[in-house]
Backbone and ligand atoms as CSV (ligand in chain L), in Angstrom:
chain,resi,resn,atom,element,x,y,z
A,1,UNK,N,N,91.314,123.717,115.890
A,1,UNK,CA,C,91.977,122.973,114.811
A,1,UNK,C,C,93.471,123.290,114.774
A,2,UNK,N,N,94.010,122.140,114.529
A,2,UNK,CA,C,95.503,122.371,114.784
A,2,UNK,C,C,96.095,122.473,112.992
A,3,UNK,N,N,96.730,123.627,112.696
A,3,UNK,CA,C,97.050,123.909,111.266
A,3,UNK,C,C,98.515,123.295,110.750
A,4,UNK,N,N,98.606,122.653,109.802
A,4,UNK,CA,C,99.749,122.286,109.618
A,4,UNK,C,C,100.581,123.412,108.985
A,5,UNK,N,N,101.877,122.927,109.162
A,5,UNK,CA,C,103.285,124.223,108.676
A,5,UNK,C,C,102.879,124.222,107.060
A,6,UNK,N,N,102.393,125.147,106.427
A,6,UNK,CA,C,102.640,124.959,104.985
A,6,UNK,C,C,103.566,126.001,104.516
A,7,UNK,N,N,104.772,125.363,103.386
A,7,UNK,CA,C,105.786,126.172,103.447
A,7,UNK,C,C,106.544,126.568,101.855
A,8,UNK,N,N,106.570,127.325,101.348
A,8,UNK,CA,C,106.926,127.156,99.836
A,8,UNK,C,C,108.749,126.997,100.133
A,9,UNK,N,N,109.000,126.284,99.597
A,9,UNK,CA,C,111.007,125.937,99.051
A,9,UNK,C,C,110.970,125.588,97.682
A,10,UNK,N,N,112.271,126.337,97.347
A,10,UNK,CA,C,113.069,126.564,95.951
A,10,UNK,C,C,113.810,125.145,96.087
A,11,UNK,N,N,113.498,124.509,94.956
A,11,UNK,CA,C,114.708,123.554,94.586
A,11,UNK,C,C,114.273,122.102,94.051
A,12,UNK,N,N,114.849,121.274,94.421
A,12,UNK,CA,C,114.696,119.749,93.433
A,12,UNK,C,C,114.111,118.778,94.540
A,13,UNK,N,N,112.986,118.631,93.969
A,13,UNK,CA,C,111.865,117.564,94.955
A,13,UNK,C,C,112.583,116.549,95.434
A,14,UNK,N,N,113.991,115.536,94.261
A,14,UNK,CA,C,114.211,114.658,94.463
A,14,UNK,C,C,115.150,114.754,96.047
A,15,UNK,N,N,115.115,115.513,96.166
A,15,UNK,CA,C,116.606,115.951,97.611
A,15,UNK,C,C,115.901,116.177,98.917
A,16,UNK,N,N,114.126,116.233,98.524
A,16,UNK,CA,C,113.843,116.848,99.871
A,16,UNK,C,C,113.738,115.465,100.623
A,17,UNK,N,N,113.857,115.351,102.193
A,17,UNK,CA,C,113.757,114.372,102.781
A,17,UNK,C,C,112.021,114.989,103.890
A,18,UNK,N,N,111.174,113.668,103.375
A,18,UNK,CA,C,109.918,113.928,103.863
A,18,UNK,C,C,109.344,112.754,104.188
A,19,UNK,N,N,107.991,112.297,104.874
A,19,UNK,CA,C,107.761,111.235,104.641
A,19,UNK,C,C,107.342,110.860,103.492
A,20,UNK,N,N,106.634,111.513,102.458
A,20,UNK,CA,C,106.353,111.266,101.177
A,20,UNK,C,C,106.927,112.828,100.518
A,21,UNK,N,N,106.938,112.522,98.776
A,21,UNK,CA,C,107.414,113.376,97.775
A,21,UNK,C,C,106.626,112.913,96.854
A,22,UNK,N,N,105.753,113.938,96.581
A,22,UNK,CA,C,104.536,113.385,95.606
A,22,UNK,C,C,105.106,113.570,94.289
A,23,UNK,N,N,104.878,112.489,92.847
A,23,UNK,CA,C,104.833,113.012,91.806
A,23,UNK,C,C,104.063,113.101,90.572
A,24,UNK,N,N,104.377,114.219,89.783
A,24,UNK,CA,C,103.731,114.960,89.212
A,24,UNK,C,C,104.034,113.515,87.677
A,25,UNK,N,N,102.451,112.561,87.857
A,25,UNK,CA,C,103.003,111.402,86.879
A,25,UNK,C,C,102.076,111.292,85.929
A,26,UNK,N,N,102.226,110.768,85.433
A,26,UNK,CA,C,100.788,110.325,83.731
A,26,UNK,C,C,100.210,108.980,84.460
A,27,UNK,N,N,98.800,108.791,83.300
A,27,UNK,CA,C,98.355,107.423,84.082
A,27,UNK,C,C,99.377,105.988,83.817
A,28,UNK,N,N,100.068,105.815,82.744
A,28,UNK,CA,C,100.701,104.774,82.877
A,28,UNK,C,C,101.123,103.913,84.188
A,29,UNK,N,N,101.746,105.322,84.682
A,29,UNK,CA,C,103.087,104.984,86.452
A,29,UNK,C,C,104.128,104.628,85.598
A,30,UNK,N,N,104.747,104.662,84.453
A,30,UNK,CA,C,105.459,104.098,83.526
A,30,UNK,C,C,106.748,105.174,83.610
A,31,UNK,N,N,106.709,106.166,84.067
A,31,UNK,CA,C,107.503,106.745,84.080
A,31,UNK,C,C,107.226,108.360,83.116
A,32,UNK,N,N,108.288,109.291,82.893
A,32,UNK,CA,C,108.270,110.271,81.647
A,32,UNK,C,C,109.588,111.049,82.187
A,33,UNK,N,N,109.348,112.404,81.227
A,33,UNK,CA,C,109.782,113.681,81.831
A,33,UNK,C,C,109.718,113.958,83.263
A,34,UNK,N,N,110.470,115.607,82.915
A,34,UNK,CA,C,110.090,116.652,84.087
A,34,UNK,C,C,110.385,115.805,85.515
A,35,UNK,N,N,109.510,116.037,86.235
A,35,UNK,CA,C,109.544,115.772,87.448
A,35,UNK,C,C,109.430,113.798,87.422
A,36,UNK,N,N,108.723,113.306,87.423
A,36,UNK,CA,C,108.629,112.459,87.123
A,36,UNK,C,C,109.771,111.554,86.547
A,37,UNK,N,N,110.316,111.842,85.528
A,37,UNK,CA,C,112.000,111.727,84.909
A,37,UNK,C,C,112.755,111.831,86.055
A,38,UNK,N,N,112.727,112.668,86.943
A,38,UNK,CA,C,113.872,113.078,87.581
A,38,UNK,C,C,113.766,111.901,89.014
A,39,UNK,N,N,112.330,111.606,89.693
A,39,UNK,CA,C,112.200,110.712,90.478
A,39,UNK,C,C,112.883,109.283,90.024
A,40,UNK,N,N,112.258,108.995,89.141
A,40,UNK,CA,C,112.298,107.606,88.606
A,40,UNK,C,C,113.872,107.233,88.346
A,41,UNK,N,N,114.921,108.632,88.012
A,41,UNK,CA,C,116.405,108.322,88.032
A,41,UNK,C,C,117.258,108.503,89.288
A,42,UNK,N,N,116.561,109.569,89.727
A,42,UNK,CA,C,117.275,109.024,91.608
A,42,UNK,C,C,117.081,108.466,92.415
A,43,UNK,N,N,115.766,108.072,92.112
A,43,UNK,CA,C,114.858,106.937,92.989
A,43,UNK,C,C,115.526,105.175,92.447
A,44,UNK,N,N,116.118,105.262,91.645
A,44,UNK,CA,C,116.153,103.732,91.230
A,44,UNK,C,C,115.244,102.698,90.456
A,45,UNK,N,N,115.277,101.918,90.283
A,45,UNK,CA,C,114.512,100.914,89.528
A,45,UNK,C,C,113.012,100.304,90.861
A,46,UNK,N,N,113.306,100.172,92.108
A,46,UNK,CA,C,112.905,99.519,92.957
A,46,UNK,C,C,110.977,100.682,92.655
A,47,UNK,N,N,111.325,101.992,92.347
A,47,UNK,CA,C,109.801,102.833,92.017
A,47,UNK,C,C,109.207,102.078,91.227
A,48,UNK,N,N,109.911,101.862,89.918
A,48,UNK,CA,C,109.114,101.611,88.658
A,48,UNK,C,C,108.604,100.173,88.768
A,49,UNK,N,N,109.116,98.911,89.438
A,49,UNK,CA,C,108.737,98.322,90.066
A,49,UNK,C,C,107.278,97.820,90.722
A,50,UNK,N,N,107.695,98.608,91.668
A,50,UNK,CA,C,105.936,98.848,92.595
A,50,UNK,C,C,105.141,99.482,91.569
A,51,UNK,N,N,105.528,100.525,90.738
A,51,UNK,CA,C,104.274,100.933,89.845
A,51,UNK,C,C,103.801,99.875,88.687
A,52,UNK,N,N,104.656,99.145,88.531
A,52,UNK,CA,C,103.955,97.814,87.662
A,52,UNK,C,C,103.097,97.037,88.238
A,53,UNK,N,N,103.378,97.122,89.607
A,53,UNK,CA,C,102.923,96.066,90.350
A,53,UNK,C,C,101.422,96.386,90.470
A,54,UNK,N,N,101.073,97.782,90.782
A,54,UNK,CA,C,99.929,98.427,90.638
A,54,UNK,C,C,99.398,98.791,89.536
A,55,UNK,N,N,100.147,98.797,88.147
A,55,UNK,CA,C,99.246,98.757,87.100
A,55,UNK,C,C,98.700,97.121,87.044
A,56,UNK,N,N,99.231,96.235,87.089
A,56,UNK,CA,C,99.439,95.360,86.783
A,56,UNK,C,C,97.453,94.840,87.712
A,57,UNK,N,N,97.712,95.431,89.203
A,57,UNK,CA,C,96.130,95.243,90.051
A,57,UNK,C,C,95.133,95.933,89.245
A,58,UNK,N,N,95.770,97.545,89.337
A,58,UNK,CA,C,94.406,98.492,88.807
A,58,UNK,C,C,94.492,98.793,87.399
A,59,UNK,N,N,95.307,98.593,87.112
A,59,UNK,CA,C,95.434,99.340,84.725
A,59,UNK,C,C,95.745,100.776,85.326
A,60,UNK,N,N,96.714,101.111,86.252
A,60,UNK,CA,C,96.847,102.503,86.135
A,60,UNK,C,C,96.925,103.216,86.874
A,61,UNK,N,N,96.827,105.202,86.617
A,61,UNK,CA,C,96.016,105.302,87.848
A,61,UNK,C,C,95.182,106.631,86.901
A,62,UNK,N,N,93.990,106.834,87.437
A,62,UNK,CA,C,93.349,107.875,86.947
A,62,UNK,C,C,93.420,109.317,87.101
A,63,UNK,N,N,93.318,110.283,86.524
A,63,UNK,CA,C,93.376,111.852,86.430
A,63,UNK,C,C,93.038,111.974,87.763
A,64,UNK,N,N,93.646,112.921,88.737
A,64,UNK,CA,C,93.448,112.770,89.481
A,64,UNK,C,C,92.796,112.170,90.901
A,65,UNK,N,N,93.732,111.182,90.426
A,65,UNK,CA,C,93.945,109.914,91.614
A,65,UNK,C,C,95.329,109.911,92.106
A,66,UNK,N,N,95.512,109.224,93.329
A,66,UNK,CA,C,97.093,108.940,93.568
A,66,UNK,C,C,97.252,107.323,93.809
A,67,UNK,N,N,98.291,107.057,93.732
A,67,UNK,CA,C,98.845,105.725,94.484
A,67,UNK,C,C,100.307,106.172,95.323
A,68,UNK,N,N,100.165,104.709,95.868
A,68,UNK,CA,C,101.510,105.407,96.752
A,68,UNK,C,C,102.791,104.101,96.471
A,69,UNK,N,N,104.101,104.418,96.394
A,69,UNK,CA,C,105.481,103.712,96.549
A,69,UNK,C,C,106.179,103.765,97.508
A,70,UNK,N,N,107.285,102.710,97.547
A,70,UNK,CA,C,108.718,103.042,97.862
A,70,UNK,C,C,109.571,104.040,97.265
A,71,UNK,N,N,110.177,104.873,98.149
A,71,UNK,CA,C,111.163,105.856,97.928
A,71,UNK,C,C,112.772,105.183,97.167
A,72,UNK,N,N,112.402,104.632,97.192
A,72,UNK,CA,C,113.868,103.360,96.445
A,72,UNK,C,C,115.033,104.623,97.065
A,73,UNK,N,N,115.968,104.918,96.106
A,73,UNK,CA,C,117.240,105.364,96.334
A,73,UNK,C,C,116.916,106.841,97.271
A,74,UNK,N,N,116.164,107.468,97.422
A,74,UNK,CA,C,115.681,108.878,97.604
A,74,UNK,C,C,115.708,108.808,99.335
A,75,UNK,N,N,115.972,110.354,99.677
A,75,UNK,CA,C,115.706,110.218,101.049
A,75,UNK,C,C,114.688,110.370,101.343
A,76,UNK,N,N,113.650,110.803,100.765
A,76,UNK,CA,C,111.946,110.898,101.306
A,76,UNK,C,C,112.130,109.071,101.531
A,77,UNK,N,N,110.653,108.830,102.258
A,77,UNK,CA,C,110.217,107.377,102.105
A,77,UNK,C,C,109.531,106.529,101.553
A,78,UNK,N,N,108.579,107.547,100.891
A,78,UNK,CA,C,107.724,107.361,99.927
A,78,UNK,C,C,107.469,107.935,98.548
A,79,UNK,N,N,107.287,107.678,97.916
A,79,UNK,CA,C,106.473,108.758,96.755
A,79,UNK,C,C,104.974,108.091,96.464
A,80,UNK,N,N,104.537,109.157,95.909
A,80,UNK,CA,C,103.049,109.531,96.171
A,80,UNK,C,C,102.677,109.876,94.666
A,81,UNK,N,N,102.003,108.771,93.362
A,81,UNK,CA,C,102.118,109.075,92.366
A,81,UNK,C,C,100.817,109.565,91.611
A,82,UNK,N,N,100.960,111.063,91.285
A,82,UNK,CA,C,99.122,111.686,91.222
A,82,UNK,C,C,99.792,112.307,89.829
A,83,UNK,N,N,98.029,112.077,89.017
A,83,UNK,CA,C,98.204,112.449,87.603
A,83,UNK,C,C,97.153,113.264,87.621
A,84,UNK,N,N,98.088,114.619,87.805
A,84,UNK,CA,C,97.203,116.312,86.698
A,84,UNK,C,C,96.516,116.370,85.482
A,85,UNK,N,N,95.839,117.202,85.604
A,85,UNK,CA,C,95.084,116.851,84.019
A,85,UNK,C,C,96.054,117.802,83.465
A,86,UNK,N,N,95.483,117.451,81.958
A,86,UNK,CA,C,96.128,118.700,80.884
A,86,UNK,C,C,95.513,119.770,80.657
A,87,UNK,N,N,96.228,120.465,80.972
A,87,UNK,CA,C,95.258,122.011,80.373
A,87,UNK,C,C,94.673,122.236,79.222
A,88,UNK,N,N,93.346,122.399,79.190
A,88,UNK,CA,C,92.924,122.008,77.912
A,88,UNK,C,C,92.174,123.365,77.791
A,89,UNK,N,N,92.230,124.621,78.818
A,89,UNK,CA,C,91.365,126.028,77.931
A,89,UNK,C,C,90.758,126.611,79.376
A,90,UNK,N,N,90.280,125.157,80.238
A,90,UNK,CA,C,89.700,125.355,81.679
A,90,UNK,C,C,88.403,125.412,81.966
A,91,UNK,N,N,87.870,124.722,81.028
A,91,UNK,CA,C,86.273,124.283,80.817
A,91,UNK,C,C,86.585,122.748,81.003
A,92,UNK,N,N,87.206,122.152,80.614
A,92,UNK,CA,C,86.895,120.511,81.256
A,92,UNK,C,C,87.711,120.285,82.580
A,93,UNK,N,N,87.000,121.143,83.396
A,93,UNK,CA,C,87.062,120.138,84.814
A,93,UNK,C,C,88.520,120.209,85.412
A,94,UNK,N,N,89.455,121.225,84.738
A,94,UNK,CA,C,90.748,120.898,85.059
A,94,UNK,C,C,91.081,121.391,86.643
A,95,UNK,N,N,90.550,122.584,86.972
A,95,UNK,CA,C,90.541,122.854,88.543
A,95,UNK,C,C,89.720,121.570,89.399
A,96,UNK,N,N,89.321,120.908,89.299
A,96,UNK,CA,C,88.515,120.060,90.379
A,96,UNK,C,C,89.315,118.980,90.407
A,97,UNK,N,N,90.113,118.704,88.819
A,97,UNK,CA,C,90.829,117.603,88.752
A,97,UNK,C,C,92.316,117.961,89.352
A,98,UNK,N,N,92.608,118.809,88.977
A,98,UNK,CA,C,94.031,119.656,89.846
A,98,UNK,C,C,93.905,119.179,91.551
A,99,UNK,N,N,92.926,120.260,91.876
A,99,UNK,CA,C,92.398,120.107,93.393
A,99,UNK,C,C,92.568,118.538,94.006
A,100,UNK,N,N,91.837,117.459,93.230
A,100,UNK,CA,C,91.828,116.550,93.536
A,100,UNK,C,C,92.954,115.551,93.656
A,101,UNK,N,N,93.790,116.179,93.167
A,101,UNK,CA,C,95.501,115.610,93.201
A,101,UNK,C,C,95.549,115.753,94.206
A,102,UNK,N,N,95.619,116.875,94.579
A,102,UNK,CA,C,96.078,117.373,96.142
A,102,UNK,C,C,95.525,116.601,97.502
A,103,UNK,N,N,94.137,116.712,96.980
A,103,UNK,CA,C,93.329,115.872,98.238
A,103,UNK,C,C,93.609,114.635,98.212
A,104,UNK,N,N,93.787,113.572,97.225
A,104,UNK,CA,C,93.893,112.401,97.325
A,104,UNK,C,C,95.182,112.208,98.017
A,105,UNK,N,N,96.056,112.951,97.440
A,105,UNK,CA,C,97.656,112.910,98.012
A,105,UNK,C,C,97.942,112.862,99.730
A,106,UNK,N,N,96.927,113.824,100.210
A,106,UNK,CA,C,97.098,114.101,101.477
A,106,UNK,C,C,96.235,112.581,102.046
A,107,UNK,N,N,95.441,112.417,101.326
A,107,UNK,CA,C,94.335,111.464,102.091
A,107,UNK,C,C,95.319,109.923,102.221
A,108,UNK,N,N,96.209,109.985,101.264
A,108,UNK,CA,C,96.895,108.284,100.910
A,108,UNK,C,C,97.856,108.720,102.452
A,109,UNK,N,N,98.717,109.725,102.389
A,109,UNK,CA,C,99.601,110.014,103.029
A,109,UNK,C,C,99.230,109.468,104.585
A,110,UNK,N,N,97.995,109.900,104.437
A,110,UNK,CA,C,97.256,110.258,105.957
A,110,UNK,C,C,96.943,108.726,106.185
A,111,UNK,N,N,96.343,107.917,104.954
A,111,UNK,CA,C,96.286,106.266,105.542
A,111,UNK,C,C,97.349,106.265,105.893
A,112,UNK,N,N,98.384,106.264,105.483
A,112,UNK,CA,C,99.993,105.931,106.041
A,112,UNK,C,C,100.242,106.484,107.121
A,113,UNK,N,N,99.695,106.916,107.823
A,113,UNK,CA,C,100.362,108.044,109.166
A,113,UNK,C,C,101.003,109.067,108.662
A,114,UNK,N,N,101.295,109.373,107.785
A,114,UNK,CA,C,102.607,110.267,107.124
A,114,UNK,C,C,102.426,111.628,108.287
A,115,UNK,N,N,103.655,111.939,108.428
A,115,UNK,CA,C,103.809,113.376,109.036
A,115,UNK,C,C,104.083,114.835,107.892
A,116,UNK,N,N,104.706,114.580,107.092
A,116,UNK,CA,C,105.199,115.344,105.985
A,116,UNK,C,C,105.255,114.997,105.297
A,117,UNK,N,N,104.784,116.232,103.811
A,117,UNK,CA,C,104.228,115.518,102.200
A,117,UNK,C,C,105.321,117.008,101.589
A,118,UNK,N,N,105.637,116.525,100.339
A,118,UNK,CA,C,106.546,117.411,99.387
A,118,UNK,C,C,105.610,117.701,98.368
A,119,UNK,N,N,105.019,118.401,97.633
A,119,UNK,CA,C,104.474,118.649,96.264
A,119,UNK,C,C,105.426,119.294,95.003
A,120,UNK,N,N,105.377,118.904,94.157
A,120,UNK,CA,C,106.056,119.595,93.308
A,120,UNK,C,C,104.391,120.342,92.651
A,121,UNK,N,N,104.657,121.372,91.601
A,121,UNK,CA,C,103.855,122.100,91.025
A,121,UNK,C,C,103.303,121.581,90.473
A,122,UNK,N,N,102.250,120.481,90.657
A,122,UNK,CA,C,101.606,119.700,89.240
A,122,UNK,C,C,101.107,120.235,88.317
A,123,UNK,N,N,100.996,119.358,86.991
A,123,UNK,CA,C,100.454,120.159,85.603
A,123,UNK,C,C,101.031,121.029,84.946
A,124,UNK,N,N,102.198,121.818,85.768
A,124,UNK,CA,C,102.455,123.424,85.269
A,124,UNK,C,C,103.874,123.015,84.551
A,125,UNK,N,N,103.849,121.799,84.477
A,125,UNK,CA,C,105.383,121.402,83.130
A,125,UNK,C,C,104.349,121.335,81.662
A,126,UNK,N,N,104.758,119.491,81.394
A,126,UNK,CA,C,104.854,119.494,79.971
A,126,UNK,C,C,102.513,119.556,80.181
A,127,UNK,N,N,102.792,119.305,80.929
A,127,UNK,CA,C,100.890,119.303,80.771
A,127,UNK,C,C,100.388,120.973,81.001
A,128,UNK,N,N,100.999,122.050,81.066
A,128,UNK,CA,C,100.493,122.902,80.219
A,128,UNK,C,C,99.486,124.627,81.345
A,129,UNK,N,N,99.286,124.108,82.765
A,129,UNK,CA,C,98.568,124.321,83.325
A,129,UNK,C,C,99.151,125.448,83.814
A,130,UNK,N,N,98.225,126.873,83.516
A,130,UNK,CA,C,99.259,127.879,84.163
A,130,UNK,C,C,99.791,128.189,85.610
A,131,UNK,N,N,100.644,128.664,85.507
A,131,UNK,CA,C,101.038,128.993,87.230
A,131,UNK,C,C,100.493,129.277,88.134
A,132,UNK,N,N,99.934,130.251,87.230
A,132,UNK,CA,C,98.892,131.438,88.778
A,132,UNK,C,C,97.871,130.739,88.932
A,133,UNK,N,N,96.891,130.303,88.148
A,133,UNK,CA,C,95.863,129.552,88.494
A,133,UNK,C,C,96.076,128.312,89.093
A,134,UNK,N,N,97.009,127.772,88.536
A,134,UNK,CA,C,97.698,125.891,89.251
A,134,UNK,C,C,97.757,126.466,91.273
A,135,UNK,N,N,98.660,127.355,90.929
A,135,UNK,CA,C,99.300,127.571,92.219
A,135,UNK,C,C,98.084,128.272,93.469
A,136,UNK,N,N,96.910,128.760,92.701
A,136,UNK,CA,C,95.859,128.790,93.733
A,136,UNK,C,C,95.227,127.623,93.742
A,137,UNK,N,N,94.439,126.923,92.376
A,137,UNK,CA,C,94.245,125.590,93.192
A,137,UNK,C,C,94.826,124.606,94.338
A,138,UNK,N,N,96.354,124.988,94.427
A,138,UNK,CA,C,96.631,123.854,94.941
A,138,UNK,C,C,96.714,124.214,96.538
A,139,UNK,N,N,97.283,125.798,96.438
A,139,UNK,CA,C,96.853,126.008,97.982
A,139,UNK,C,C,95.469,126.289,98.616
A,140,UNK,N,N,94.560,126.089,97.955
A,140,UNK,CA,C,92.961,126.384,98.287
A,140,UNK,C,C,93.185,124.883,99.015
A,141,UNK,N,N,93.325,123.428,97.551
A,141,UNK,CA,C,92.705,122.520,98.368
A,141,UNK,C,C,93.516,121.834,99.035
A,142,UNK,N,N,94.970,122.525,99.513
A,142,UNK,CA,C,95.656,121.759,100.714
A,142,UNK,C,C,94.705,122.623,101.902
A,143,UNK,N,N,94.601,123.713,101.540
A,143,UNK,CA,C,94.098,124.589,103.363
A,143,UNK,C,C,92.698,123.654,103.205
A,144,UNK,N,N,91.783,123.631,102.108
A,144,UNK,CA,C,90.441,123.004,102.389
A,144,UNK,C,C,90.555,121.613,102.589
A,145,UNK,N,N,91.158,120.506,102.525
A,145,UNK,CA,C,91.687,118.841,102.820
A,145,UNK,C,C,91.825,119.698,104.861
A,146,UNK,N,N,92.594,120.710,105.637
A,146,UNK,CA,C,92.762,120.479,106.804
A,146,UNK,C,C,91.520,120.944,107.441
A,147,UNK,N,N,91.063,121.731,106.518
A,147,UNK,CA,C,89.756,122.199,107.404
A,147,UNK,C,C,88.632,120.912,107.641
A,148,UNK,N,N,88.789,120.485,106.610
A,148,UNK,CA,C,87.646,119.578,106.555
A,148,UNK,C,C,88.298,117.978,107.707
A,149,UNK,N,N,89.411,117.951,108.011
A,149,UNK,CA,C,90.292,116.973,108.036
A,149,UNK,C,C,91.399,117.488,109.314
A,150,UNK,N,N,90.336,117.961,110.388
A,150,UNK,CA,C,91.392,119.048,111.620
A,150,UNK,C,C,92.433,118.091,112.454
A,151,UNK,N,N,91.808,116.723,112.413
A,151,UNK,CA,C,92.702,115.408,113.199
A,151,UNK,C,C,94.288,114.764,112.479
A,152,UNK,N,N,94.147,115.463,110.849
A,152,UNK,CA,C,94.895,114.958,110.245
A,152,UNK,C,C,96.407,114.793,110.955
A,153,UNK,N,N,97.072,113.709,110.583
A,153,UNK,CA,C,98.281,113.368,111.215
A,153,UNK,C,C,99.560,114.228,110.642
A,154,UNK,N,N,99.447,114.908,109.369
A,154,UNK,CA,C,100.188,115.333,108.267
A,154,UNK,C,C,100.510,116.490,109.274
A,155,UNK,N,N,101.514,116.795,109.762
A,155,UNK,CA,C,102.693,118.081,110.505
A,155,UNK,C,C,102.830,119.731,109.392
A,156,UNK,N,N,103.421,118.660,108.273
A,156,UNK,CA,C,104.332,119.640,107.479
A,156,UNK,C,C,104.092,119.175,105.669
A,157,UNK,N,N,103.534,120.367,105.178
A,157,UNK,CA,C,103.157,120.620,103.704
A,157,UNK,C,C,103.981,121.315,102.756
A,158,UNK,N,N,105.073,121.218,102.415
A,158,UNK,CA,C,105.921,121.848,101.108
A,158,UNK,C,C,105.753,121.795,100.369
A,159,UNK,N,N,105.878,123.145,99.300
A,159,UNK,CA,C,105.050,123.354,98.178
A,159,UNK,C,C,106.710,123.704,97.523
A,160,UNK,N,N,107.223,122.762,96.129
A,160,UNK,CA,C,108.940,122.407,95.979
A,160,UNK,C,C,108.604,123.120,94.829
A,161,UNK,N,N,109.239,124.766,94.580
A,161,UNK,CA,C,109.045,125.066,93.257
A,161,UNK,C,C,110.369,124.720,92.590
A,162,UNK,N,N,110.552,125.112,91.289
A,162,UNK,CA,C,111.708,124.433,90.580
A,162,UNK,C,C,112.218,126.039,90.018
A,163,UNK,N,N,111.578,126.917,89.851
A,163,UNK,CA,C,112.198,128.333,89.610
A,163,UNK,C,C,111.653,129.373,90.465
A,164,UNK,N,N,112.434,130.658,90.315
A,164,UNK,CA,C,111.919,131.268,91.199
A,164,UNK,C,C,110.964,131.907,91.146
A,165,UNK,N,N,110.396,132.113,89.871
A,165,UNK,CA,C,109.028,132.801,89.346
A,165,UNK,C,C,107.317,131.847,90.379
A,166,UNK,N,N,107.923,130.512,90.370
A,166,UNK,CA,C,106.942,129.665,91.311
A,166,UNK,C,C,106.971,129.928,92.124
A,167,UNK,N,N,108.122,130.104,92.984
A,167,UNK,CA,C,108.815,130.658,93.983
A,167,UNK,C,C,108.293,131.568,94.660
A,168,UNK,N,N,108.186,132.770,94.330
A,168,UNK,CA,C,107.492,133.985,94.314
A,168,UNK,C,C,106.384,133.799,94.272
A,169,UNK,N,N,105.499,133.264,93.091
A,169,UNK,CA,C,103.912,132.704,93.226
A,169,UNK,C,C,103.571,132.256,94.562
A,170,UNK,N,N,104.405,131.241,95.474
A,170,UNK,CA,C,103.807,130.542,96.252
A,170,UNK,C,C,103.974,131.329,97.379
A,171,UNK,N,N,105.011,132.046,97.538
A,171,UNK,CA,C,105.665,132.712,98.657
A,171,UNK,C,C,104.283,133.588,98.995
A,172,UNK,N,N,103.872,134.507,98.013
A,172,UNK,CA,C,102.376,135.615,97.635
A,172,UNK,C,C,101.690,135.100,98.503
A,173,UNK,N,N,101.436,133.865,97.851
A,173,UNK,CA,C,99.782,133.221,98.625
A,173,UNK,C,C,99.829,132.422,99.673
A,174,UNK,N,N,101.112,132.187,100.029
A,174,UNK,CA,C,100.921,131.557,101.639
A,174,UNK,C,C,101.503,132.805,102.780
A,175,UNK,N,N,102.321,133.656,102.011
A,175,UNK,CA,C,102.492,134.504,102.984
A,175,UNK,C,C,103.459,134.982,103.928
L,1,AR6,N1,N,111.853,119.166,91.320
L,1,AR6,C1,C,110.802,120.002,91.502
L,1,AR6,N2,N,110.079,120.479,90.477
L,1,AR6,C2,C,110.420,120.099,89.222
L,1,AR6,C3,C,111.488,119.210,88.958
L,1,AR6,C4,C,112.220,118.728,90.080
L,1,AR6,N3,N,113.237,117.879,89.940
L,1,AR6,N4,N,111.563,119.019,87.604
L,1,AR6,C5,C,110.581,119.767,87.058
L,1,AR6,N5,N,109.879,120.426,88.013
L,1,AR6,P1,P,106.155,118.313,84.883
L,1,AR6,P2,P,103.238,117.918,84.594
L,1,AR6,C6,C,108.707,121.321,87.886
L,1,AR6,O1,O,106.297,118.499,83.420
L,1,AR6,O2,O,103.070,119.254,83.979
L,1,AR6,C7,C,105.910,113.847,82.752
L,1,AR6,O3,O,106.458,113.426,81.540
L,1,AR6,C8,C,108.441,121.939,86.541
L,1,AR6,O4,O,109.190,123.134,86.409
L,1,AR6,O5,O,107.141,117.448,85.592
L,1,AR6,O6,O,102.281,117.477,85.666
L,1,AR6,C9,C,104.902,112.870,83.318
L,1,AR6,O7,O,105.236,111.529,83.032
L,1,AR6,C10,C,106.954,122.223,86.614
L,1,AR6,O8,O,106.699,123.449,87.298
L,1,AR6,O9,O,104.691,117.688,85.256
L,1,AR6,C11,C,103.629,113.275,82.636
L,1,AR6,O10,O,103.506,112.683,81.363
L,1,AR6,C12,C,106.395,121.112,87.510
L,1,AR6,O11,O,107.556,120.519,88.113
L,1,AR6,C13,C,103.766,114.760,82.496
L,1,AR6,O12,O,105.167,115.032,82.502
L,1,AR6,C14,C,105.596,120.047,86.808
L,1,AR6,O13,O,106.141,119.759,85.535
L,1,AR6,C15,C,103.160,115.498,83.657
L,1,AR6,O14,O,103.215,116.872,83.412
């Protein structure tokens, strides 16, 4: 099995150049805060756009589900729009639904051919989800998506923290 580069970097998702830059979105696609806020204003109008276009097919998108866009103004090429659950205590389902961000993300990417995916920290803003636990779900089910998935086309996996306390978290567990 051939392993992809997985790599933790400090800094602002909107700058990384990848084939996709996933974000951390609500079901609307309507836009918000945080990360999400920050796509939707360097990215341009041409995102919010396509995400109408897809509420408009599906009503949305569901708790961990993704859809995928145009990168409008951004140097990635895509964005990749997956909704975290809220932390609600960690009895409803929030690790499987976390996890499942991840997997769907890689799986859309992978219809696309994508070579390289950006993650920002999902959940762990205004939705509430702590670090340490967020930050092992998410590297469990990127390593478990390649195991299961050894042909995958995906090269290169960045994990984009926004401080350095994530930073450090991710650095720990990948190593
Ligand atoms: N680049 C990388 N990481 C960032 C950036 C950035 N530019 N900005 C914030 N972060 P959040 P959630 C980090 O709140 O918890 C929105 O309103 C931030 O420090 O963006 O999944 C949506 O519309 C944190 O670690 O996402 C939803 O309603 C992480 O990104 C809701 O927030 C995620 O924080 C989703 O909440």
């Amino acid at each position: 099995m051939r392993t992809p580069d997985m790599e933790a970097v400090q800094g602002d998702i909107t700058k990384i150049e990848a084939d996709a830059i996933v974000n951390a979105a609500n079901s609307s696609l309507l836009g918000g805060g945080g990360v999400d806020g920050a796509i939707h204003r360097s990215g341009g109008p041409a995102i919010l756009e396509e995400c109408k276009a897809i509420r408009a097919k599906q009503g949305g998108c569901p708790t961990g589900e993704a859809v995928i866009t145009t990168a409008g103004n951004l140097p990635a090429k895509h964005v990749i729009h997956t909704v975290g659950p809220v932390w609600n205590g960690g009895n409803k389902n929030e690790p499987e639904l976390l996890a499942s961000c991840y997997q769907n993300s890689l799986r859309l990417a992978e219809e696309h051919q994508l070579k390289s995916i950006a993650f920002p920290n999902i959940s762990t803003g205004v939705y509430g989800y702590p670090k340490d636990k967020a930050a092992i779900v998410a590297t469990d089910a990127v390593k478990n998506y390649f195991q299961k998935n050894p042909d995958s086309s995906i090269e290169q996996v960045k994990f984009v923290c926004f401080g350095n306390q994530d930073y450090s978290l991710y650095k720990g567990l990948l190593g």
